[in-house]
C-alpha positions as CSV (number, residue, x, y, z in Angstrom):
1,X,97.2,112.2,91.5
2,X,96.6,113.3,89.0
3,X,96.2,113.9,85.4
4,X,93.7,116.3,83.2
5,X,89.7,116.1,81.4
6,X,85.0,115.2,81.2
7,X,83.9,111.3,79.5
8,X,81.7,110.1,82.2
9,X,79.9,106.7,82.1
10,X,79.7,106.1,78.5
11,X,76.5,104.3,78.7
12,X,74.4,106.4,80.3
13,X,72.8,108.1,77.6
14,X,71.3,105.1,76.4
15,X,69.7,105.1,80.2
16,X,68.0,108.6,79.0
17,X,66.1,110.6,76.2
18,X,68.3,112.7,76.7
19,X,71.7,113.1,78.2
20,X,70.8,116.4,80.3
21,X,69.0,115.7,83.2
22,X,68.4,116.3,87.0
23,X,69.2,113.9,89.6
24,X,67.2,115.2,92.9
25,X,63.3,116.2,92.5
26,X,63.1,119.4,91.3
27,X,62.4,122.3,93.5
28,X,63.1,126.1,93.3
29,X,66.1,126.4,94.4
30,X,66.8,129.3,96.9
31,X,69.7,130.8,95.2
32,X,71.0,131.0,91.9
33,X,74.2,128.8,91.8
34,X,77.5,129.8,91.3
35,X,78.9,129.1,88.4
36,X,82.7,127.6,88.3
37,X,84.4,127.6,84.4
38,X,87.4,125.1,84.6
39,X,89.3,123.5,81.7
40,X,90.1,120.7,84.3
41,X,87.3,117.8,83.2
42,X,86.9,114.6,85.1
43,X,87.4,111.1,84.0
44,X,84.2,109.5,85.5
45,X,81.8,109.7,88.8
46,X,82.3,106.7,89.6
47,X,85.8,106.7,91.7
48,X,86.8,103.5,91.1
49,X,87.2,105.1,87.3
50,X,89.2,108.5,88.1
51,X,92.7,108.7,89.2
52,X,92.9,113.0,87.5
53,X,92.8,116.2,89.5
54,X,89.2,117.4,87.5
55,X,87.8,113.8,89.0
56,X,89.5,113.9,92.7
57,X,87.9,117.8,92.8
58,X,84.6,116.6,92.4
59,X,84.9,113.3,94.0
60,X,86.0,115.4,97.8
61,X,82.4,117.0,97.5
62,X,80.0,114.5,96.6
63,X,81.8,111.5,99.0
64,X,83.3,111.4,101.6
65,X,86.7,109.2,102.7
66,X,87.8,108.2,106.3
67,X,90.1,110.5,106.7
68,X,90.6,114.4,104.9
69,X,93.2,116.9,105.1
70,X,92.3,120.5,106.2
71,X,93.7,123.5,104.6
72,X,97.9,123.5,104.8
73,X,97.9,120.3,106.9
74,X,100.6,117.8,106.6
75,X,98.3,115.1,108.8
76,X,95.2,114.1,108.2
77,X,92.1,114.1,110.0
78,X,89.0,112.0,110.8
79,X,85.9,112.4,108.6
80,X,84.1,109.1,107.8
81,X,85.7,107.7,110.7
82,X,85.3,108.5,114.4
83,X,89.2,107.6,115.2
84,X,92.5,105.5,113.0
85,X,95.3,104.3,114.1
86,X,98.2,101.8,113.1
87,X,97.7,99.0,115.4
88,X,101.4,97.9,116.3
89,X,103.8,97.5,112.9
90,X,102.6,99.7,110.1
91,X,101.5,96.6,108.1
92,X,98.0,96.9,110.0
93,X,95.8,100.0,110.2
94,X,92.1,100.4,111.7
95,X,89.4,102.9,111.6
96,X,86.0,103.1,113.4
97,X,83.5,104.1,111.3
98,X,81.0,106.9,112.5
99,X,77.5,105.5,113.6
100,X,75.3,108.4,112.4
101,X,76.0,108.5,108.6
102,X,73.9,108.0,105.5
103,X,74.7,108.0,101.7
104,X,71.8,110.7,100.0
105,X,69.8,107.5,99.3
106,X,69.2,107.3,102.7
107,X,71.5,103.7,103.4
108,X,73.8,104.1,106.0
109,X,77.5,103.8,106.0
110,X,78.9,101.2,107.3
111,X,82.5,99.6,107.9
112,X,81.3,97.0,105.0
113,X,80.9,99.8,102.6
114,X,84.5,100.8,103.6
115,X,85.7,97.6,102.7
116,X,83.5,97.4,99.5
117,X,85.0,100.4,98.0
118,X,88.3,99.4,98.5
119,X,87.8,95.6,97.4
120,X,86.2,97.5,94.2
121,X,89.1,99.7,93.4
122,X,91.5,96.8,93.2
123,X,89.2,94.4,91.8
124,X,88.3,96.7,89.2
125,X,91.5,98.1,88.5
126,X,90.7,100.5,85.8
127,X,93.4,101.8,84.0
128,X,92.3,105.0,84.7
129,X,91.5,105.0,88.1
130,X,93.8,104.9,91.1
131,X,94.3,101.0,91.8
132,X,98.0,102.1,91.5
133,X,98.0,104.3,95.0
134,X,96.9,101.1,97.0
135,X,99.8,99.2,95.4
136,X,100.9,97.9,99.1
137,X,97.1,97.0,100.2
138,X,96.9,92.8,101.0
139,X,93.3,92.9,101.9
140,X,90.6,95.0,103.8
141,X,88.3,93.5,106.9
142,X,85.1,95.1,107.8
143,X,83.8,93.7,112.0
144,X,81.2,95.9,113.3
145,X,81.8,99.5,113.1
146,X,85.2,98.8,112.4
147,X,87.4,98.3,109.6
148,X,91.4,97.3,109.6
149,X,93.9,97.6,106.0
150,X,96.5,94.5,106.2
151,X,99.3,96.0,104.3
152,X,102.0,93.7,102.4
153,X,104.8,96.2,103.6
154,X,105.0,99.0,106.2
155,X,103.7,102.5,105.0
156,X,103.9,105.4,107.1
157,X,102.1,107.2,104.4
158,X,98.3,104.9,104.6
159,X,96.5,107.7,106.2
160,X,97.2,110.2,103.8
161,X,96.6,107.3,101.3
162,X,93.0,106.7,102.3
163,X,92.6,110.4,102.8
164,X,92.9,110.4,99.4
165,X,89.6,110.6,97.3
166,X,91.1,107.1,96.3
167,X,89.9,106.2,99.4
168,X,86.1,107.6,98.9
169,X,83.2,105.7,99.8
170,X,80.2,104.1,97.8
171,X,77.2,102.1,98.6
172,X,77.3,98.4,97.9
173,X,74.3,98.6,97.2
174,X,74.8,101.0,94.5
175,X,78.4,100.6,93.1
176,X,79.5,97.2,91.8
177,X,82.2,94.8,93.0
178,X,83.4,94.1,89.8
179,X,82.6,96.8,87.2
180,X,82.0,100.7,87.0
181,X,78.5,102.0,87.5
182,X,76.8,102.6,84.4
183,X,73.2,104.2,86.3
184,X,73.4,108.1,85.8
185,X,72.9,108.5,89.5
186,X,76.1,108.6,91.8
187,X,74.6,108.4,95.6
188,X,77.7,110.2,98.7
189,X,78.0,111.5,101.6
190,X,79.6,114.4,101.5
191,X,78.8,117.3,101.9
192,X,77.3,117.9,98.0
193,X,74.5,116.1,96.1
194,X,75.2,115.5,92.4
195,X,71.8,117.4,91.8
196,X,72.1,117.7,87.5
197,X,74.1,116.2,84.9
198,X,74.9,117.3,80.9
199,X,77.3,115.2,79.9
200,X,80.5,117.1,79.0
201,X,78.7,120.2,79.9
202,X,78.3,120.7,83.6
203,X,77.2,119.3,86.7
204,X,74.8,121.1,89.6
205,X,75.8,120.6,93.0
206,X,73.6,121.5,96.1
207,X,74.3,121.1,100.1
208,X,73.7,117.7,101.6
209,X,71.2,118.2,104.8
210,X,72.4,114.7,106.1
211,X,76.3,115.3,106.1
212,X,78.0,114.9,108.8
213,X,81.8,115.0,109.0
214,X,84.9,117.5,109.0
215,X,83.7,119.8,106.9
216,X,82.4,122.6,109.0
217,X,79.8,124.5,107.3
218,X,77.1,124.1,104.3
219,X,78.1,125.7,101.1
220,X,76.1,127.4,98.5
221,X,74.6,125.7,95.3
222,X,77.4,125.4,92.7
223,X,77.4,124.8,88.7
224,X,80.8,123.4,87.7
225,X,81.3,124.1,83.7
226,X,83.4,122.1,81.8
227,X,85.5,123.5,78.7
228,X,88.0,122.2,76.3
229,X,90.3,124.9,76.4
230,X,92.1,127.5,78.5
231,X,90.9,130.0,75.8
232,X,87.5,129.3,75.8
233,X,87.0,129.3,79.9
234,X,88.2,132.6,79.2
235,X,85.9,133.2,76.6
236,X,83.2,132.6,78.9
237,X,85.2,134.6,81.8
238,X,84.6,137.5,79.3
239,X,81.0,137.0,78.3
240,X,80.1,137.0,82.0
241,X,78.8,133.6,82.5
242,X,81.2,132.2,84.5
243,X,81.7,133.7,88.6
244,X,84.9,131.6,88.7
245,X,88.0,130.2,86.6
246,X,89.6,127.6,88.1
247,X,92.4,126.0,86.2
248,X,91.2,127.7,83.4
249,X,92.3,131.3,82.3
250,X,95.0,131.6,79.9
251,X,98.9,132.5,80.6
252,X,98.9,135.6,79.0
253,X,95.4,136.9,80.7
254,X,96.8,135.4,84.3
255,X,100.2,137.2,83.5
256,X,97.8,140.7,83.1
257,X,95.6,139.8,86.2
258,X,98.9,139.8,88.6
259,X,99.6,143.0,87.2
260,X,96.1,144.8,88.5
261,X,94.7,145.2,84.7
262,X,91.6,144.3,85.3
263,X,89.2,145.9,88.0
264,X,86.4,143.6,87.6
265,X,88.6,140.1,88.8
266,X,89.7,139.4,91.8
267,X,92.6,136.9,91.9
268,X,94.1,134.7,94.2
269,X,97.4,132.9,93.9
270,X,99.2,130.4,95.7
271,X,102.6,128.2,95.2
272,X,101.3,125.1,94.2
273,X,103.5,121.5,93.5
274,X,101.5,120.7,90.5
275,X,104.5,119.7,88.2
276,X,104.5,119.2,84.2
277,X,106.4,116.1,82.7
278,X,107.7,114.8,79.2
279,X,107.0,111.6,80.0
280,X,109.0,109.0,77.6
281,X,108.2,105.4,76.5
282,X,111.3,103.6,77.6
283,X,109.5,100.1,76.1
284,X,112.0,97.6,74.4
285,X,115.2,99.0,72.7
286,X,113.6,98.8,69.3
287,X,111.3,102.0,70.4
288,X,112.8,105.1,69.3
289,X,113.2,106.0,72.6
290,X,114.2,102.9,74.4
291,X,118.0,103.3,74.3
292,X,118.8,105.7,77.2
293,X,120.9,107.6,75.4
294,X,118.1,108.6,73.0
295,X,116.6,109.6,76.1
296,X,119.5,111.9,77.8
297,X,119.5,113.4,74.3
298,X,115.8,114.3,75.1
299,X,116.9,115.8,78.6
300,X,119.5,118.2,77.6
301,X,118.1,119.3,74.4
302,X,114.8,120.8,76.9
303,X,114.9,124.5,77.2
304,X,112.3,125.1,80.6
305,X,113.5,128.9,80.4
306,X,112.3,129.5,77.5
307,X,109.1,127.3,77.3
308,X,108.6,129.3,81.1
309,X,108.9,132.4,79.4
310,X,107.5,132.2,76.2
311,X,104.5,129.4,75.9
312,X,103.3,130.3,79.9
313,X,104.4,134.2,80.3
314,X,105.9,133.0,83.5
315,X,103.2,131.7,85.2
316,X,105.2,128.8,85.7
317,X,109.0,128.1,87.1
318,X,111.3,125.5,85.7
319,X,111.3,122.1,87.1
320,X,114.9,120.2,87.5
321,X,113.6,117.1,89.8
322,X,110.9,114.4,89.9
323,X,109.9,115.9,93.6
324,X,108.8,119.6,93.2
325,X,110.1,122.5,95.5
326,X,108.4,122.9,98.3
327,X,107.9,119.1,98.9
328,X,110.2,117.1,101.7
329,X,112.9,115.7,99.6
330,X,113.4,118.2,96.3
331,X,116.2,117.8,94.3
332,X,118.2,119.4,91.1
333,X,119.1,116.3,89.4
334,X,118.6,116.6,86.1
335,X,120.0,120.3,86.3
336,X,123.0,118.8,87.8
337,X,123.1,116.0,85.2
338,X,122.3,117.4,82.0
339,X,123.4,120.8,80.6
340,X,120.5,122.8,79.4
341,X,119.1,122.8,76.0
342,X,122.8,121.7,74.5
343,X,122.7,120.7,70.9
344,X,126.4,119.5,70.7
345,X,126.4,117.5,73.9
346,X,123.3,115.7,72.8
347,X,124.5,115.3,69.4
348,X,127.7,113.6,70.9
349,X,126.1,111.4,73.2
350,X,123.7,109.9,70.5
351,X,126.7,109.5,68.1
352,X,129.0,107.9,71.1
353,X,125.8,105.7,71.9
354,X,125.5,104.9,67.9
355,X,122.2,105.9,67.7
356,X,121.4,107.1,64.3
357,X,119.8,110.4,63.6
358,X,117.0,111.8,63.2
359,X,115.3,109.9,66.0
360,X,111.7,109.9,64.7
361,X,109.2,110.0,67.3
362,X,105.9,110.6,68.4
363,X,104.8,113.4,70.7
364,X,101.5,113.2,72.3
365,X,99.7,116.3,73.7
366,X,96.2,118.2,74.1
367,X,95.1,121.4,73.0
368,X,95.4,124.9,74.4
369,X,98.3,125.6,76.1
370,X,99.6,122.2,75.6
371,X,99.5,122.4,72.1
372,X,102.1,125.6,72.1
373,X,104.1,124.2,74.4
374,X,104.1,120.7,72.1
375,X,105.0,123.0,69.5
376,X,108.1,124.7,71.4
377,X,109.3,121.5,72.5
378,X,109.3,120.3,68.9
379,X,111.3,122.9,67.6
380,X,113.8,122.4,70.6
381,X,114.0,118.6,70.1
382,X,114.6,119.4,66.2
383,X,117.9,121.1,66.6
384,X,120.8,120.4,64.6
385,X,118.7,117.5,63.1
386,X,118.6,115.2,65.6
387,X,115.0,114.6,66.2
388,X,112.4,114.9,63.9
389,X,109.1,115.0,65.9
390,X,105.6,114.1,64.8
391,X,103.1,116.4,67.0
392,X,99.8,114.0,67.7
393,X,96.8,115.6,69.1
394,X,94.2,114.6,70.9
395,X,91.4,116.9,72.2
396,X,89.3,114.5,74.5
397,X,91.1,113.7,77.5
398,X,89.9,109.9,78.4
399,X,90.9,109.1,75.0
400,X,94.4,110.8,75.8
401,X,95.4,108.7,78.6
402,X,94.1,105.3,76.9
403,X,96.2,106.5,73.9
404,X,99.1,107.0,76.2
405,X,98.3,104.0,78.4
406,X,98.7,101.8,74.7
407,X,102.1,102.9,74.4
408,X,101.1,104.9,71.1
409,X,103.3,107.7,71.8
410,X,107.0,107.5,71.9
411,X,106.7,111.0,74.3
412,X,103.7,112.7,75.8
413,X,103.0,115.6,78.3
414,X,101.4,114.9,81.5
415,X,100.5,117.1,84.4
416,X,100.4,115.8,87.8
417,X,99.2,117.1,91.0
418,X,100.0,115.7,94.3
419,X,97.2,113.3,96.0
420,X,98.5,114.0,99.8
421,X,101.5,116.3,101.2
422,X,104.1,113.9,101.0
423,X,107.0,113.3,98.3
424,X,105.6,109.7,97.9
425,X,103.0,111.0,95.7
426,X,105.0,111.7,93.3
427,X,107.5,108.3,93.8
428,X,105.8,105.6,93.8
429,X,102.6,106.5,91.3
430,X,104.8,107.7,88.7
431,X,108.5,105.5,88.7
432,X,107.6,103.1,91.4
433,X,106.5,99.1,89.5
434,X,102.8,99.2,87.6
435,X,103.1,103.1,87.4
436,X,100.0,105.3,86.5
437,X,102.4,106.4,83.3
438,X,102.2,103.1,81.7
439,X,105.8,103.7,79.6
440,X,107.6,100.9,80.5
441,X,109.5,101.7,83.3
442,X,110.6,99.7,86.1
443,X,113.3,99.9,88.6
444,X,114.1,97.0,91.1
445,X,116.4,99.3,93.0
446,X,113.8,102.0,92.8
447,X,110.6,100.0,94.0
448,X,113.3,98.8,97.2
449,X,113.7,102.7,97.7
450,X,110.2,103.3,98.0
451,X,109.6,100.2,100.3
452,X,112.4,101.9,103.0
453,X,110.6,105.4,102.6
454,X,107.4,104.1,103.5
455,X,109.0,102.8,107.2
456,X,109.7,106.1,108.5
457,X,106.7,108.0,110.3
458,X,109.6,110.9,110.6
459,X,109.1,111.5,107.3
460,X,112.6,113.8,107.2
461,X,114.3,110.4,107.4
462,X,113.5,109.1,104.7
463,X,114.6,112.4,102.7
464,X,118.1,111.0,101.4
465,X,116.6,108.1,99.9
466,X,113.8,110.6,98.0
467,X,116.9,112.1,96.3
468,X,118.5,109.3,95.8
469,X,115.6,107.9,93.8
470,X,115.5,111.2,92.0
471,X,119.1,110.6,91.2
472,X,118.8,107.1,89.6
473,X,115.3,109.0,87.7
474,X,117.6,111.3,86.3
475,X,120.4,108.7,85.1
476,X,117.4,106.6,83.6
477,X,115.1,109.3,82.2
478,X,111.9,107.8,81.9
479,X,110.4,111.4,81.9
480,X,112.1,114.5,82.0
481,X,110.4,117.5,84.7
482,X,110.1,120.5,83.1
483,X,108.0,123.2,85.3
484,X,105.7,123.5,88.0
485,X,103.1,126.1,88.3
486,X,101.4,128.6,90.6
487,X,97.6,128.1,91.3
488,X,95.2,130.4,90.5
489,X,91.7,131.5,90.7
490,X,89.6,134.3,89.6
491,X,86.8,135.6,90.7
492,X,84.4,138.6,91.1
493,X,84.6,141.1,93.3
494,X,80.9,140.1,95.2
495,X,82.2,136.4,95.2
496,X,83.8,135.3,98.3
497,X,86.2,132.2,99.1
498,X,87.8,131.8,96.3
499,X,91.1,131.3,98.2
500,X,89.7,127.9,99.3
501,X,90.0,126.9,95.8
502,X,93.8,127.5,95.4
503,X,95.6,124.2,95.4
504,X,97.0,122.5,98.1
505,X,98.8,119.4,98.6
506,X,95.9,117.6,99.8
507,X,93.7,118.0,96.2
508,X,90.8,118.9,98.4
509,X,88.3,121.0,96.8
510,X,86.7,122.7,98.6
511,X,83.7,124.3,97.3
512,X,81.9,125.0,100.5
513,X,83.5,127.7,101.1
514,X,82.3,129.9,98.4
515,X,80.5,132.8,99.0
516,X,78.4,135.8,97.8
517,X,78.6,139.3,99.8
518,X,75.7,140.4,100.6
């Protein structure tokens, strides 16, 4: 999964007088809502249109998929469906759908919507949504109250695929075949109603009285706010009109919080695999960075120490591998590789390469955080003249990816976060053939690689041929890692849960388990 940002359905202000409005018929509600600040904005409601972590948060309240993951699980379980199950070879996987559930505008879900959702998503294929995850997926059959996935190759990993909010489902009825919806309503069935809407504001979420599925209790009403900046969710964090920061809360202030400075928060972290990138475009040779050799240049002139230490106040760890630590699989391979942050050895492998210097590029980022750390890696890229590196910013974050999706920039930063607990997540989407980071890159070897992974259900077997993708990633560079991050979340003292909303592999958010004390 996952990138970062909030541009949702961009015509449906022209539905509206106004582009704040409520979505269920209004009632007093019976308790005030609390209020979650994130900088983490979503792509679209509609998803068929978001393949982003602020998206996939949202989208594992509001719908629901076959399958879901609970807390720390590896496996997933039923939700939509009543039982799953690889019939014979892994090429063919069925589900039975439940028989007593209803999207909130009271049409049931059925084995066809399954299949409609999934016929959508490919048929669509948005170039930000997550068409890329069901790469290997022939064609979908609904029968009954069942449902069966032919798969081109065998995949171990389909279940955690479809447990995916990739995998949620929509209404036919609702959610067209062959385009995004445009209507500013966005019927589920899980266990949250979209119940208000300001575009690029916030969103108002209440319990759904009709869910049924894995999800074992009813959570509170919830606002989600949506900011631009780390600095200004804090702002809010500050001014008391926020209960929570998720993905929010700047370095510095997290760094103070894990220190005890501050009576009136109550923090919770976790390890997390959510990994930062320089992603570069390796398009044809006449790019700056299409030679590899530019590109090695790029991977030993990185200093992670120091962009750990000084642009994140060590909320973050250095990252030497495509696969994060703590993932099946993990590698050093660009530590072993590539010195770090060595003028002279880059400077002699562009001038043995007869690449002339300065490389002029173009380095894509956001703002916030992202912006400093542009900056650092600027200055590190500059060295000894061999670089010269034009920062381009761009605040709104569907804008970003399209930008990068172009090919305008030569390098950009991406964050990713995993979309199930498995290193495939962050193979396949990322180096394997029509990646989600739309720089050019292909590997024939690579996509074979991924192909044998996907046959093992022992998913330790497959584990030398994770790392020896990681290897050939490494010798081609078409990104370079550089940290991954713990996960963190503030709250009050009277507000309870907010543990639940520590990442996990599974990028399940799950909002039903906050809480007030009483």
């Amino acid at each position: 999964m996952k990138r970062r940002s909030l541009g949702i359905a961009a015509g449906a202000c022209v539905l509206l007088a106004a582009c704040g409005y409520r979505l269920l018929p209004w009632t007093a509600p019976a308790e005030e809502p609390l209020v979650i600040g994130t900088a983490n904005s979503l792509t679209h409601l509609d998803p068929a249109g978001g393949y982003d972590s602020g998206s996939w948060a949202l989208y594992s309240n509001i719908y629901q998929s076959l399958l879901t993951f609970d807390p720390g699980a590896s496996v997933p379980r039923p939700d939509a469906a009543e039982s799953c199950g690889f019939t014979g070879p892994l090429t063919t996987y069925r589900c039975k759908v439940r028989g007593d559930l209803t999207f909130s505008n009271g049409h049931p879900v059925t084995a066809a919507a399954v299949k409609h959702s999934f016929d959508r998503v490919l048929e669509i294929r948005d170039p930000l949504g997550p068409s890329p995850l069901f790469a290997n997926l022939r064609s979908v059959e609904a029968s009954g109250s069942f449902v069966t996935f032919h798969l081109a190759t065998a995949d171990a990993t389909w279940p955690s695929k479809i447990a995916t909010p990739a995998g949620s489902i929509v209404d036919p009825a609702e959610f067209p075949r062959s385009g995004l919806r445009t209507l500013p309503t966005f019927p589920g069935s899980g266990p949250y109603l979209l119940s208000s809407y300001e575009e690029g504001d916030r969103i108002g979420l209440v319990p759904n009285p009709a869910y049924r599925g894995a999800v074992p209790k009813e959570g509170k009403p919830v606002e989600i706010r949506y900011y631009a900046t780390s600095q200004e969710v804090e702002k809010a964090w500050n001014a008391r009109e926020i209960d929570v920061a998720h993905a929010g809360l700047t370095a510095a202030t997290l760094a103070a919080l894990e220190n005890g400075e501050d009576p009136d928060a109550r923090l919770s972290v976790g390890e997390s695999t959510v990994a930062r990138y320089l992603v570069l475009n390796t398009r044809p040779a006449h790019r700056p960075l299409g030679r590899v050799a530019a590109r090695e240049a790029v991977a030993a002139l990185v200093d992670r120490g120091r962009l750990a230490e000084t642009v994140f106040e060590d909320t973050v760890s250095p990252l030497y591998s495509l696969v994060p630590r703590g993932v099946t699989g993990h590698g050093t391979d660009f530590y072993d590789v590539y010195p770090e942050s060595d003028p002279r050895w880059a400077a002699r492998r562009l001038r043995d390469a007869g690449v002339s210097t300065p490389v002029r590029i173009k380095l894509g980022h956001q703002l916030g955080s992202a912006a400093a750390e542009a900056r650092a890696l600027k200055a590190q890229l500059e060295r000894r003249g061999l670089f010269r590196v034009e920062l381009v910013e761009e605040a709104d974050w569907v804008r970003y990816q399209e930008r990068y999706k172009s090919g305008e920039f030569d390098a950009y930063v991406l964050q990713w976060s995993p979309d199930f607990p498995d290193p495939d997540t962050f193979v396949q989407p990322l180096v394997g053939s029509d990646n989600t980071l739309h720089n050019g890159y292909a590997s024939a070897g690579i996509d074979r690689s991924i192909e044998a992974t996907q046959r093992f259900v022992d998913r330790h077997r497959s584990i030398e041929r994770f790392r020896a993708i990681q290897r050939v990633v490494a010798e081609d560079v078409p990104l370079v890692p550089l940290w991954q991050k713990k996960s963190y979340v503030v709250t009050r003292p009277a507000v309870t849960g907010g543990h639940s909303l520590v990442a996990d592999d599974s990028g399940v958010w799950r909002l039903w388990e906050l809480g007030r004390q009483r």
